[in-house]
Every structure is written in C-alpha cells, then in structure tokens.
C-alpha positions in Angstrom: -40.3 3.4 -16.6 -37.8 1.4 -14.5 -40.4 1.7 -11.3 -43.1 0.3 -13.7 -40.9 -2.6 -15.2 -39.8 -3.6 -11.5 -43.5 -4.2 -10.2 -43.5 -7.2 -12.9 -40.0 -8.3 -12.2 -39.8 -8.9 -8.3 -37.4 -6.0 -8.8 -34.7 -7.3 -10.6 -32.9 -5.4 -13.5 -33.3 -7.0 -16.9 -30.5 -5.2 -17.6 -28.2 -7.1 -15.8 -28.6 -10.6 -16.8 -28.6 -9.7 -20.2 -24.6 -9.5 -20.7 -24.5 -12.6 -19.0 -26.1 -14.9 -21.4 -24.0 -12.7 -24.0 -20.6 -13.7 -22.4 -21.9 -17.4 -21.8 -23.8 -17.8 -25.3 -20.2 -16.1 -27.0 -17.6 -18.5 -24.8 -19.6 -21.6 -25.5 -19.8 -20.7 -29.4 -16.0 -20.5 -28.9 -15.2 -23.9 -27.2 -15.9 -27.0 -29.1 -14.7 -29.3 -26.8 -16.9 -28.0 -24.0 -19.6 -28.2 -27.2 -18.5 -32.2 -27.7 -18.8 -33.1 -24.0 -22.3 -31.5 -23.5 -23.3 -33.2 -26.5 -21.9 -37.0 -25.1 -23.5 -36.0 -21.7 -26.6 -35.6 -22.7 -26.6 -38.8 -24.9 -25.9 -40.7 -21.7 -28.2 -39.5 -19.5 -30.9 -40.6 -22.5 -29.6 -43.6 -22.6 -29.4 -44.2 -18.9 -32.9 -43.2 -18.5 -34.2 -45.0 -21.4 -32.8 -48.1 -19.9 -34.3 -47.2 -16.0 -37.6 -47.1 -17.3 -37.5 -50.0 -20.2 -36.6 -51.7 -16.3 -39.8 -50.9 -15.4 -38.5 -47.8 -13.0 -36.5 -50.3 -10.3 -36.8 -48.6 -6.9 -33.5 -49.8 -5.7 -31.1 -47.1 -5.1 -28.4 -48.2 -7.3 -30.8 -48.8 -10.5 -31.8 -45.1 -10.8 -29.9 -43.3 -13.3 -29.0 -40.3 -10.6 -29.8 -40.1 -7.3 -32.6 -38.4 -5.1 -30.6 -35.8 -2.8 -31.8 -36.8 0.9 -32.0 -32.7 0.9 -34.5 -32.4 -1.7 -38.2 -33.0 -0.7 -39.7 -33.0 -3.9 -39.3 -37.0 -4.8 -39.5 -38.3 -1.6 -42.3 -40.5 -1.4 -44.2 -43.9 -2.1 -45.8 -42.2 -5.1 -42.4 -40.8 -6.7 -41.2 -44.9 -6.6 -43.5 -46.1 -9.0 -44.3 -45.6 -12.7 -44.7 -42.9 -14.8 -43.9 -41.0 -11.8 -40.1 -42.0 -11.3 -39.6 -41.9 -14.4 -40.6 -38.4 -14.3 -38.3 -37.2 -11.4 -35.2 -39.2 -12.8 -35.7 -37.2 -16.2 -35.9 -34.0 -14.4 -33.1 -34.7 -12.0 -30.5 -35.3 -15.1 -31.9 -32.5 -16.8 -30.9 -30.3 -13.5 -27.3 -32.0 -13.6 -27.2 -31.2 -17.7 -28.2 -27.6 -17.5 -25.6 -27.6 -14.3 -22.8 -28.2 -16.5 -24.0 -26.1 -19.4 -23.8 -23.1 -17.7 -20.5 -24.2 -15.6 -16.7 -24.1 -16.8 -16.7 -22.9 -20.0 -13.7 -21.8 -21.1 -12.8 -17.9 -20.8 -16.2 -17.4 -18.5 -16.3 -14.6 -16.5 -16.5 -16.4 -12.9 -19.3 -14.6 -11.6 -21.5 -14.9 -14.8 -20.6 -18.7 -14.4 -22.2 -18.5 -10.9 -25.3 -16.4 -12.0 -26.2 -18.2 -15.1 -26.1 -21.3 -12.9 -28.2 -20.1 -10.7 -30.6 -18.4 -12.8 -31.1 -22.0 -14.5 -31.9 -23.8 -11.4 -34.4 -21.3 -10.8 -36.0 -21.9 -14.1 -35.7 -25.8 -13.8 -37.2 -25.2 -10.4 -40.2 -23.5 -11.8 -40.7 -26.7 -14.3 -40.2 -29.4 -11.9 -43.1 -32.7 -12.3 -43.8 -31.7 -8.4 -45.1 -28.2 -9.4 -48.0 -29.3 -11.2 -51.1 -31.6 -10.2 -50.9 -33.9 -13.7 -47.7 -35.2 -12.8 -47.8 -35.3 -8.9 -48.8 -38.7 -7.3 -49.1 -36.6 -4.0 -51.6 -34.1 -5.3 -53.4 -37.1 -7.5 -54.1 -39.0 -4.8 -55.0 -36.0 -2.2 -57.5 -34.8 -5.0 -58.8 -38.1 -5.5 -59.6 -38.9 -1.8 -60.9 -35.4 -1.3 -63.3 -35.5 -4.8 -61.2 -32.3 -5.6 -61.3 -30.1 -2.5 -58.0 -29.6 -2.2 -58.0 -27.7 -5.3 -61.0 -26.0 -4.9 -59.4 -24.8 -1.0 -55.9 -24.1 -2.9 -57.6 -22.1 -5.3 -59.4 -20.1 -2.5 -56.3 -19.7 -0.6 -54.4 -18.1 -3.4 -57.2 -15.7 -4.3 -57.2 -14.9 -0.2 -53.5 -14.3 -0.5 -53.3 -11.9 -3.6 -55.6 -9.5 -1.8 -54.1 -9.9 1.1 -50.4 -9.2 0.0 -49.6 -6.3 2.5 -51.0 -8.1 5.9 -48.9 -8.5 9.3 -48.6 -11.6 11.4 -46.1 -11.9 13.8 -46.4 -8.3 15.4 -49.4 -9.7 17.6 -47.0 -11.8 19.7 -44.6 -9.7 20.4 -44.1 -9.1 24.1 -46.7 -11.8 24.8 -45.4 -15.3 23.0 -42.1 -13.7 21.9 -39.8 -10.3 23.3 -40.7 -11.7 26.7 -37.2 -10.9 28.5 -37.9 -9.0 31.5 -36.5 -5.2 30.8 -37.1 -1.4 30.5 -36.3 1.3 27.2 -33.8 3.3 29.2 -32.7 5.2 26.3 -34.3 6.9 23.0 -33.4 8.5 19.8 -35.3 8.8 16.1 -33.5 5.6 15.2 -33.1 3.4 18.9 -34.3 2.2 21.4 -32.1 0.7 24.0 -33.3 -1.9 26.0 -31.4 -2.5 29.5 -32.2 -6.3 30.7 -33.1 -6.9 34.4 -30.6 -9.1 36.1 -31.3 -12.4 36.7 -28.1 -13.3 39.6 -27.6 -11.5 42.5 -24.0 -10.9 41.3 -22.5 -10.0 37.7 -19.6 -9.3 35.9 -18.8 -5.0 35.5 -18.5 -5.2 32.1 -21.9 -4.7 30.4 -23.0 -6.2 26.7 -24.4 -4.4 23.9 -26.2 -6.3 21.5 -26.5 -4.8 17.6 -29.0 -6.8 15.6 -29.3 -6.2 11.8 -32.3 -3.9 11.2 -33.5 -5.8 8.1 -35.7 -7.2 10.8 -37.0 -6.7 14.2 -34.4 -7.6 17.3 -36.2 -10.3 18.9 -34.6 -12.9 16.8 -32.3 -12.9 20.1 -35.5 -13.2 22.6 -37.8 -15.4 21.2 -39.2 -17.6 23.4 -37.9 -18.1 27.3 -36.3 -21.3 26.6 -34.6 -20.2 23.0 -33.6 -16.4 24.3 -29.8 -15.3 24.3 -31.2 -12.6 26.0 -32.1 -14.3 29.0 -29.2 -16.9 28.4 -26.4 -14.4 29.2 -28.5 -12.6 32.4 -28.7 -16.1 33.2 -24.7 -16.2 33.2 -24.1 -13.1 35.2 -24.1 -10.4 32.7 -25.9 -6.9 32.5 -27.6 -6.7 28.9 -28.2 -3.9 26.4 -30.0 -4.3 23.4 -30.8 -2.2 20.4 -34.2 -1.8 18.8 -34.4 -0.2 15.6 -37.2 1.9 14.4 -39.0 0.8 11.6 -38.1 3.9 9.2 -40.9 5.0 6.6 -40.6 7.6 3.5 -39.8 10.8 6.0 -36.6 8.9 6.4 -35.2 8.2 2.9 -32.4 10.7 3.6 -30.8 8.6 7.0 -27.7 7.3 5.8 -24.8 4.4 7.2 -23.5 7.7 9.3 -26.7 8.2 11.0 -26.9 4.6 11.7 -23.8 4.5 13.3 -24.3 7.9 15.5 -27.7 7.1 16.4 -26.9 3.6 16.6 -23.8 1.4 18.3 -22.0 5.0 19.0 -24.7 6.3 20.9 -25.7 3.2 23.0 -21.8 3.3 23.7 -22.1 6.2 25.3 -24.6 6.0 27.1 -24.3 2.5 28.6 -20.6 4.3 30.0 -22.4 7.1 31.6 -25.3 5.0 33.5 -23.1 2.1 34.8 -19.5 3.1 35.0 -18.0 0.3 32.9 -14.7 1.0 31.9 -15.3 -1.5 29.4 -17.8 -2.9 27.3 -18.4 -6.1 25.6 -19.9 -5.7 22.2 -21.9 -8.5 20.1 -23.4 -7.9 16.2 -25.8 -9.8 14.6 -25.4 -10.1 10.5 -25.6 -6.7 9.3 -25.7 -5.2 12.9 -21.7 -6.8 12.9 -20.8 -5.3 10.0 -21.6 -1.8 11.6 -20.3 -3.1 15.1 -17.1 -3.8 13.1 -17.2 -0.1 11.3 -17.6 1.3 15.6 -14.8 -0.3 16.7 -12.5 0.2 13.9 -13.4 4.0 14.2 -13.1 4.3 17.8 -9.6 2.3 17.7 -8.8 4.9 14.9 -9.6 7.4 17.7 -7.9 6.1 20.2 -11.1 5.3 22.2 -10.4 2.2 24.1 -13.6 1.6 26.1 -14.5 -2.0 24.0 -13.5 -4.8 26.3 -14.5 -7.6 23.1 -16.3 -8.1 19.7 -18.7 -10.5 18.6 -19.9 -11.1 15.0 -22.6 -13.6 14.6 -23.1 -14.1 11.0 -21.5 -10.9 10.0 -19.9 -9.9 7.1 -16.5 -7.8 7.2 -15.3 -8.8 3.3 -17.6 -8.7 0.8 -15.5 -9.7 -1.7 -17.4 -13.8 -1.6 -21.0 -12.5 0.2 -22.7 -15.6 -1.3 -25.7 -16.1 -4.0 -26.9 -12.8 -2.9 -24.4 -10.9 -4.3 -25.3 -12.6 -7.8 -28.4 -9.8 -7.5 -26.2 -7.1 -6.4 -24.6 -5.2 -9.7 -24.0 -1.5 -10.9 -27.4 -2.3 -12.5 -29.3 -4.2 -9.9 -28.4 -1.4 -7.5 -28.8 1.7 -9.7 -32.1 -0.3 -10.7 -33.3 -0.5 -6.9 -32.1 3.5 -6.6 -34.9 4.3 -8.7 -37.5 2.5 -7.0 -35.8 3.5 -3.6 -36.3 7.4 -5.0 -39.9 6.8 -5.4 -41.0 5.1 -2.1 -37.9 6.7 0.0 -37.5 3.4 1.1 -36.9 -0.5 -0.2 -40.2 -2.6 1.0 -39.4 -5.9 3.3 -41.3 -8.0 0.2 -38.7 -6.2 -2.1 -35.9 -7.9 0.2 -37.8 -11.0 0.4 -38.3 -12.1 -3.3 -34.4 -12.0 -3.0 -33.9 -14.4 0.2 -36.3 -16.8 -1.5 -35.0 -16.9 -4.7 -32.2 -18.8 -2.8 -34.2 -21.3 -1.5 -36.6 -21.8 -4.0 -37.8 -25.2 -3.1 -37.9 -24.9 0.5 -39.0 -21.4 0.5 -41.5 -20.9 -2.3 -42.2 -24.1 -4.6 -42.9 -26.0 -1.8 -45.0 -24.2 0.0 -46.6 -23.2 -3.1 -47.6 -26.9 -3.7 -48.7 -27.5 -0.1 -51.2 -24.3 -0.1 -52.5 -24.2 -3.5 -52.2 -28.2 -5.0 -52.5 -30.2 -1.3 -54.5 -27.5 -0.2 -53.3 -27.8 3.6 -53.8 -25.0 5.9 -50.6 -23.3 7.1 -49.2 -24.8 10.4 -49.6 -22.7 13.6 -47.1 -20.2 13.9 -44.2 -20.7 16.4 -42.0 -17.8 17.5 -39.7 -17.7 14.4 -41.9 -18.5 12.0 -43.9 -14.5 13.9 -40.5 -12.8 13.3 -39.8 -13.7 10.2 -43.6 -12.4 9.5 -42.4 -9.4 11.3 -40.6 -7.3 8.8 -39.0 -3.7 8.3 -37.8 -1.4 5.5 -34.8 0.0 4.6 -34.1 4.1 4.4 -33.4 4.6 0.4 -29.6 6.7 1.0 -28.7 4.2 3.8 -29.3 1.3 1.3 -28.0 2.2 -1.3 -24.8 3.8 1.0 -24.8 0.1 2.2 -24.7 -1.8 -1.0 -22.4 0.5 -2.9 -19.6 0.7 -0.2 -19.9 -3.2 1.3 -20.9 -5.2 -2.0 -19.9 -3.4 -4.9 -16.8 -1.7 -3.8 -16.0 -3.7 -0.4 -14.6 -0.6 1.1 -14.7 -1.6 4.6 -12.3 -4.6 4.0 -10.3 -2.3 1.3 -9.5 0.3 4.0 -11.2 2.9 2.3 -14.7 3.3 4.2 -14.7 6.9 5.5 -16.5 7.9 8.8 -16.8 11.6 9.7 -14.2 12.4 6.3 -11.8 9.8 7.2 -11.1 6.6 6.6 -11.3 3.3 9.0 -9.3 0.5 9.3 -10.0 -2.7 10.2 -6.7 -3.6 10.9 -7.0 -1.3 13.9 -8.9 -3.5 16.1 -6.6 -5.4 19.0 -9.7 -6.2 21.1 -10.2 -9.9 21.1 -12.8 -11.0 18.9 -15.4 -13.9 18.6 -16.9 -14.9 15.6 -19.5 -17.1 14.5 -20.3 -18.7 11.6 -23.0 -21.5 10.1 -22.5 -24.5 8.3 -25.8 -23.9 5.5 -26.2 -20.2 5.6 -27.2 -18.8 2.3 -27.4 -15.2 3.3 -23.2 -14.5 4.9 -21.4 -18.0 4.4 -19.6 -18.8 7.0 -16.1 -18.4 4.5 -17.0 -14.9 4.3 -17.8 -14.9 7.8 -14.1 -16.7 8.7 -12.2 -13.3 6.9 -12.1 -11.5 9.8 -9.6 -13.2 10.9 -7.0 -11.4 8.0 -8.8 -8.0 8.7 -8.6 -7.8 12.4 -5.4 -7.2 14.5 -7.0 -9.8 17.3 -6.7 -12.8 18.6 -10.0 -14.2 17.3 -11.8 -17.5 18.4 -14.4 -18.4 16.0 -17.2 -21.3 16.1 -18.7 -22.9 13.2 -22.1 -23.9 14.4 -24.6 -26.5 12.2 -27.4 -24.5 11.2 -28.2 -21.6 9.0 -28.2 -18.1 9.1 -30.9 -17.7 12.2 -30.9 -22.0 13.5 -27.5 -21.5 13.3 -27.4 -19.2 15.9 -30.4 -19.5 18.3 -28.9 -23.1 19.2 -29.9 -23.0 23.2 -28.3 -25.5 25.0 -30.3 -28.5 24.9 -31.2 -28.3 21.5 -31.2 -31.6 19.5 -29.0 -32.3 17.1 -26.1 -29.5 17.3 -22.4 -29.5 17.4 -19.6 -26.4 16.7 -16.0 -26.7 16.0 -14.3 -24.4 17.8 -10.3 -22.7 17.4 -8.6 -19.9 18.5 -5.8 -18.1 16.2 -3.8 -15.7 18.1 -2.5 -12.8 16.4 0.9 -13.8 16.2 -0.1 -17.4 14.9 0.0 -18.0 10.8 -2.6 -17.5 8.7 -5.2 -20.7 8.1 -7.5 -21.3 5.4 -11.0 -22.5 6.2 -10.0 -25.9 5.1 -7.2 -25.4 7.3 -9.1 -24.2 10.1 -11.4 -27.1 10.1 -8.5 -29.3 10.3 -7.2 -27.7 13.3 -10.7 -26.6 14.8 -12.0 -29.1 17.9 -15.3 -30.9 16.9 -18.1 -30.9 20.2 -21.5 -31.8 20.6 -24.6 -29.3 21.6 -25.1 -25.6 22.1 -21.6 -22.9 21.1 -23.7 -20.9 23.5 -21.7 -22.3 26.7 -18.4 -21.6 25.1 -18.7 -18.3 24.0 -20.1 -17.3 28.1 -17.1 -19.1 29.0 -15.3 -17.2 26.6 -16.6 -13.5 27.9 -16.4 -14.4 31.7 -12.6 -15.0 30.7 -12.8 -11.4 29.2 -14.6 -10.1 32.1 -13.7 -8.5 35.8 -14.5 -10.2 39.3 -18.6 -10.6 39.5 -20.3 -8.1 42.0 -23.6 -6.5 42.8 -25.5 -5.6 39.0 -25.8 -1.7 38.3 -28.9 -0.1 39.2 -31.5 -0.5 36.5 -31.9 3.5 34.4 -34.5 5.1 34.9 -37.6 3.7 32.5 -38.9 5.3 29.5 -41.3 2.4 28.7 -41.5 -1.5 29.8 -39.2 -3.8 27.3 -40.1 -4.6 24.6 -40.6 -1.2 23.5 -42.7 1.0 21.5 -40.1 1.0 18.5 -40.8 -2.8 17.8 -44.4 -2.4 17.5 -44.0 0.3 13.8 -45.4 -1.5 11.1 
C-alpha cells in the first residue's frame, strides 16, 4: 500500500506531516495573543493594499505595500508594474508574509514543526502564485497575444513530450567529449570504484598525492567539467598528482551494499592503493558533500587505528553534524524514512527522480514553477545545455541498506558527531583527527549550509582553515579563478585557539575578492614535501573517464 500511495506523493509520507498541523492547529488554539496579532496583521495588510490600488497601483518603490525581493523573478517586469497586475502580486506577496507568520512563533511549537509547517505553506502559496497561470500573467498574455496562441499550443505539446518521456538521459552523451575531459587512466577497480589517476601537467610535483571522494548521489565530474572550470586540471596545474573516485551506478543486485562497503570499497581502498603504487608516505585527502562525510568517517577510523598515512582533509560542502542539515532534513523523519524503506525494499534501490522531487521542493521557484511557466505557458524551448546543466541530467541511484544506513545514523540519530558511529564493531571518533583540515562552505546552499558545514571545527582535534565562498552548493565550489563576481572569507582556528561562533567567525574571517581556489593550493603546498619528478603513471585499465561513469 505504502509503495502505491508514494507514486502519487513524490514519495513523501502523509504520515508525517500530519502531527504537525496537529501540534500547530492545538498551540494556536491555545494562544490568544498570537490569535489577536494575526488577526490586526491581516487587517493591515487589507488596508494597505486597498489603499495601493485605490492609488491606481503607484510603481514607485516606496508606494507598494511590501516589497518585490530583487531574488524573486516572478514580478519582475513592465507588465507586473501596471494594473490589475500589481495589484495582483502585492496581494500575493502579503499573503506569503501573512501565512509566514501564521505558521511561525507560536507559543509552545515544537521548533522543527515551526520550520516544516513554514515551509510546507510556502510550497502551497508557491503553487497558487498570479505568475502560475496564463489569466493573470501579463508575460504569458502578451506572449499568447503576439504569437495568436502558439505558445500554448507548443507548451501543451511539450508537456505531453515530457510525461512520456519521464525516464530519458541527457547529459551522459558528453561525457568524456564536452565534460570528464581531464587527461587520465582507471588504474584501479572494484564492484563499487573506479580510481582515476590524473596525468601530470609540470614536470615537477609535490610527493604527496590527492585523493578526491565525490558524493555518489551523482556522477564525479562535477570536479572536471569543462577545461577552463576543472579542479581536476586546476591542482595538476599546481604540481599535484591526482586521484579521483568514480562510483558505479548501483542497480537492484546491489540493495544489500551498505555505508561499510562504501567505505572498504571506497576511500579505504583507494588509500591503499594509491600507498602501494607511488610510495607516498602521506596523502592529502579532499570530500565533496556526502563523499566528506565518509572522508571524515576514514580518517576518524584510521586515527582510531593508529594509521597515520593522511597528510590533510578537505570537506567541500560536507556535513560532519547533522544536528542543523538544512530544509532537507524537514523530509527526513522516523516516518519519511521508514516510508522510503518500503519503497527502497521493492526497487532495491531509491530512484535519482525520488531524490530530485526533494532538492526541488527547496527551490520551488527557481527549480520547478519557473521553469514550468517558461516551457508550458511561454512556451520557450529549453536553452542549450552547458556542462552543469549535462551533470545534473546525469543522475545515479542509491543502494536501499546503504540509504537507509545513511539517513538513520547521520540525520536521524547524528551518530557520527555523537561518537557513537561504529566501523568494523567499534566505534569512531571524530575528535580523533589531528591532521589539519580545510573546509569549505557556501553562502546560499540549501542542500549542507555552510553553519552545518562550520561544525567541524568542535568535532575535529585540528587546526582547521575554512572558506566561506559566494555561491551554492555546486557554484559555490567550481569558482575557477577568473570567475566573475566571487569573493571567500577566509580564517584559520588553531586547535589551541577558543571556540568561535559563525557570527564570530565572520567577524574575525578576512574578506577577498575572486576564486578560494588559489588559497586552498597555497594552503596544500604549505602541507606538502619539496616538488620533484611526478610518479610513474599505473598501469591502465581503461582511458579516464572510465567505464563506471557511463551506467545508466
């Protein structure tokens, strides 16, 4: 029944929303002052409106009754300025502020219910908004006007095109041609890898390799997308040997690979065998969003061993606490997760759409209403496809026990922070890692804010340097020098320094202009030995990028 009911619900649990309109609809029953309040707000925002559009709708700034965020999209526009139209978006944009404060600070409200049930009702209001529907946007009006109704008729074509043609593929075409371009060779193989060594671009580099972890929600190339956006060939570029993980694209014979096998087959085994084909004593070490989180889970285990052969760790975007992950932990739940279990049981995996519906939902006007209106209302064909635009087409699945291993011990219980995530029948410690540590975090990221990001700082044992980049969860991080418009703050907390707070921390942190990139190759090269001649490349299984990042 529950794998039935989730096809219709973007699988999402009833279930769990269901206590929180009880606990909200109870609380607000119970507080009459909260009651009184909602009642006088409302009354002025009528009576503001009422008096913006007995005005005649004035388009200066300072006559509208709220204003138009410069981030919202919706109302921007010569047509949203004029009559009945502004009138229109200033209603909905004080019913939005209305509903905000309905469902926020009501007296004895469980916190996290307070967050969900605001977010749930911006998701509503976004559904309902006058730019939605082709009555009461001047944009569509006027598009179906000078086209005699085209655009609708090549919307409505276009939706019918993309409901039969849920399931298709389109970034895996470029890859290795447009994208994954980063001269290399598959030196090493197991079910779950493939490990890609990077051909050097100096005649000299430092001993101590790097071993790059990305998160295997998606394909790896995030990090090599085109030549002049590539961290790849930005670090051979700096005198480093490179190592990369690909991660197979697991199907239903899978469902039983768990967060142990990801760890053996994954950092742990690339460890080993980057130390027995180049002779580094050390290794630096660098994880992208969830592929930190299980960086941070190696090194915490192999300091707990008394294996010293990290030289540094990285986190880019990566979570260590998940005690504040963000809006997405308002869908993770005992019955969100046990919801997901069932439908995990039945495929023996979670699908990459399944994932999706969930990163949208927290962007709903950039990443769905909007580009619903654009397709099916304006009718505009999609704009050609650039090389993150193809890897975000370029999705994977998840193995059902490793997911729901992942969610359980990180989301629900926070284990890893708590001390209590076991490896091989013992537990890890964070607090066990001395290496020095470099962490990144970005200013807009909805997926691991950069606050939870900045917690590794209390975990660790390290000195740790972290940058707080512009950007979100993926801009954020491919920020090649020479991109427009970027600045980082940048600060180093020793180990024996006192605690900051992120507030703090901003304080203290130094503001600069462009790419982090530079810094954090400054940083390693500090890290690193004298440069000589690079190792001899291992012998090749198959040409980079792979065969691993070609499973659909």
């Amino acid at each position: 029944m529950r794998q039935t009911l989730a096809r219709h619900t973007g699988s999402s649990s009833p279930a769990s929303f269901l206590p929180m309109w009880t606990n909200w609809g109870l609380h607000l029953s119970m507080a009459p002052d909260k009651q009184l309040d909602l009642a006088q707000t409302a009354l002025k925002h009528w009576a503001n409106w009422a008096h913006y559009v007995a005005q005649g709708c004035p388009t200066e700034a300072e006559a509208r009754p709220t204003p138009i965020p410069k981030t919202d999209r919706r109302f921007h526009g010569e047509g949203w300025e004029k009559p009945p139209f502004a009138a229109m978006a200033q209603g909905f944009l004080l019913a939005e502020d209305y509903w905000d404060k309905v469902t926020s600070d009501i007296p004895g409200l469980d916190p996290s219910h307070d967050r969900a049930l605001t977010f749930l009702t911006r998701q509503v209001l976004d559904a309902v908004a006058p730019s939605n529907f082709v009555a009461t946007n001047p944009d569509v009006l006027a598009r179906t006007i000078e086209t005699g109704g085209m655009n609708l008729h090549h919307g409505f074509s276009r939706f019918v095109q993309d409901q039969q043609d849920q399931d298709r593929k389109t970034g895996n075409a470029q890859v290795g041609a447009e994208v994954a371009t980063a001269p290399g060779h598959v030196v090493f193989r197991n079910h779950l890898i493939e490990l890609i060594q990077y051909a050097p671009t100096t005649e000299t580099v430092h001993p101590e390799p790097i071993l790059i972890v990305p998160a295997w929600i998606m394909k790896y190339y995030i990090l090599d997308l085109s030549p002049d956006n590539s961290l790849v060939r930005y670090l051979t570029d700096q005198g480093f040997t490179v190592f990369m993980i690909s991660w197979r694209n697991p199907d239903a014979a899978d469902a039983d690979l768990g967060m142990q096998d990801y760890l053996d087959q994954g950092p742990r085994a690339a460890i080993d065998y980057i130390s027995s084909v180049t002779d580094a004593a050390k290794i630096h070490t660098t994880g992208y969003c969830l592929g930190g989180t299980l960086l941070s889970i190696t090194a915490a285990t192999m300091a707990r061993d008394d294996d010293d052969r990290l030289a540094s760790m990285t986190l880019l975007a990566a979570q260590t606490d998940f005690s504040e992950p963000g809006e997405l932990s308002l869908f993770i739940n005992e019955s969100q997760v046990s919801f997901l279990e069932d439908i995990m049981q039945a495929q023996g995996y979670l699908d990459a759409d399944q994932m999706m519906s969930a990163f949208q939902m927290m962007r709903s006007n950039d990443l769905f209403w909007s580009q619903m209106v654009r397709k099916y209302l304006l009718g505009e064909d999609d704009a050609p496809m650039n090389e993150l635009m193809a890897w975000n087409a370029d999705t994977t699945r998840m193995p059902a026990r490793m997911h729901s291993e992942y969610l359980r011990h990180m989301f629900l219980n926070n284990d890893l922070a708590a001390g209590r995530y076991h490896v091989e029948g013992d537990p890890v410690s964070l607090r066990d890692i001395r290496i020095p540590v470099f962490g990144v975090g970005t200013e807009t990221d909805h997926i691991a804010p950069w606050q939870s990001v900045f917690k590794i700082h209390q975990l660790a044992h390290a000195d740790v340097t972290f940058a707080l980049t512009n950007g979100g969860h993926n801009a954020g991080v491919i920020s090649e020098p020479g991109h427009k418009r970027r600045h980082f703050r940048i600060h180093t907390t020793r180990d024996v320094d006192k605690a900051l707070s992120p507030d703090d921390w901003i304080t203290a942190a130094t503001l600069e202009d462009g790419s982090w990139w530079p810094a954090w190759a400054a940083w390693l090269a500090d890290l690193s030995g004298p440069r000589s001649a690079p190792p001899k490349m291992a012998k090749s299984l198959a040409p980079a990028p792979g065969t691993y990042v070609m499973m659909e």
